[in-house]
N, C-alpha and C positions, 0 to 999 in steps of 0.2 A: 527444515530450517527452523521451525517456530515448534518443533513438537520436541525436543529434545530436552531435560529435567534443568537443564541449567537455561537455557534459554529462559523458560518458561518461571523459573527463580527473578531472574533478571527482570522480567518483564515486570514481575509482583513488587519487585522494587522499584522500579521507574513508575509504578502508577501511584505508590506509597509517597514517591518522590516530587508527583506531579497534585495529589491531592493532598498533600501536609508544607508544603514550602509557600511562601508567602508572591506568587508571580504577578506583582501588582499593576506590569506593563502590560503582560499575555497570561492575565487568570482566564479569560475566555478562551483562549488557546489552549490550556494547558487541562482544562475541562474538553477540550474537543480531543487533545490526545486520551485523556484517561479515559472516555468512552470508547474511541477506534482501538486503542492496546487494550482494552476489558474485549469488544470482539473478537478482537485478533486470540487471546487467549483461548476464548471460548471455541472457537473454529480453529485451533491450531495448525489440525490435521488437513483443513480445507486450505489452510494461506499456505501451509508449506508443500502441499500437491501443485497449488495453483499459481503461485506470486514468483516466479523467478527471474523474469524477464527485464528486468530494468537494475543491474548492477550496483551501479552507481547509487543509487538513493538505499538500497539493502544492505550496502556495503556504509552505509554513510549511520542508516537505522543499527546496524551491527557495531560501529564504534559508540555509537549512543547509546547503547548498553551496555557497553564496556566502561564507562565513565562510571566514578566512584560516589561523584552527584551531578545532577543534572544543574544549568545556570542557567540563569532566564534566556539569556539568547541563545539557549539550544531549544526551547521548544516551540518556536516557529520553525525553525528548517526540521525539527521533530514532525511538527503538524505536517508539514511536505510530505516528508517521506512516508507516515501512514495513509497519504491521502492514494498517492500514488498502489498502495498494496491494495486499498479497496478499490482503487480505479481499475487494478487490471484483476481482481478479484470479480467483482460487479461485472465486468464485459465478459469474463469467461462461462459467468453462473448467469446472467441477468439479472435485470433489478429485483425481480418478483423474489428472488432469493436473498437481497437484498434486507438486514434487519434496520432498526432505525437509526441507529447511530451511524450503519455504512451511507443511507440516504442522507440525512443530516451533513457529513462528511461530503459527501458528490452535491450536496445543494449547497453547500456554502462554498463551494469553488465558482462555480456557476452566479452567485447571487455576490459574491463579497469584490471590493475592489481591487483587492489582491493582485490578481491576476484575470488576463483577456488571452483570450484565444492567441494575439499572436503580438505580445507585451515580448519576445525576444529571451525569455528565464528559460532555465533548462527544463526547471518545475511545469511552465507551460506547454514545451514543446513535449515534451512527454507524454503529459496528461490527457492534452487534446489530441496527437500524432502519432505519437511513438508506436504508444502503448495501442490502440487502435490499430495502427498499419502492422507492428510486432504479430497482433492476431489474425488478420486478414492472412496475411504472409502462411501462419503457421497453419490454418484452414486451407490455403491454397495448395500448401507444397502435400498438406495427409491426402489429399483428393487426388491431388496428383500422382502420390504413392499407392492408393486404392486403386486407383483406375488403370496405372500402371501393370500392375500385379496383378488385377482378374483379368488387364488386355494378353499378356503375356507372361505367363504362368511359368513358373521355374519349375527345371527338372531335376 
């Protein structure tokens, strides 16, 4: 999803777009996206192995690149949606893999007034729930497929 030449054009232009426009409500948002999209570049290969599970915000990330300029109130629900691809980035790889700007990104959701654990946003219930239970789920049902398969072996 993030490794494909056009993608990857797009992306160069939304950070062009995020550090040459003037975001004088969200210039510290718009610095926190152009760090997680310079990640997300750099790991392309890693966010589009690993980031699929949460639609809605990829799908939301995807018309935001599609836009022909960015407006200021698109990069707070910008900042969401990259937070969310290093959220279930980070839980699949752990933090220790984790570079500064993804920590940076998961400490300022934690530290900022934004959002609380259970503030009712979809952006919360994802971040802290979803995306967490989404993993658990998909750990349980491969263990469940392994242990199926060596208990009862096809013929």
């Amino acid at each position: 999803m993030f490794s494909p030449a056009a993608t990857r054009t797009k992306i160069h232009s939304l950070l062009q777009q995020l550090r040459s426009y003037p975001f004088l409500r969200q210039k510290e948002n718009a610095e926190r996206c152009a760090m997680l999209l310079e990640t997300i570049d750099e790991q392309h290969a890693v966010y589009s192995q690993l980031c699929y599970s949460q639609g809605y915000f990829i799908q939301h990330f995807q018309d935001i690149l599609n836009k022909k300029a960015l407006e200021e109130d698109d990069v707070f629900s910008l900042l969401e949606d990259l937070l969310i691809l290093v959220r279930e980035k980070t839980l699949r790889t752990g933090t220790p893999q984790a570079n500064d700007a993804e920590l940076a990104g998961l400490a300022h959701v934690f530290t900022s007034k934004n959002w609380t654990k259970d503030d009712g946003t979809l952006f919360s219930e994802t971040f802290f729930y979803k995306i967490p239970l989404s993993l658990i789920h998909a750990i349980s049902d491969d263990l469940h497929g392994r242990l199926t398969q060596s208990t009862y072996p096809t013929q």
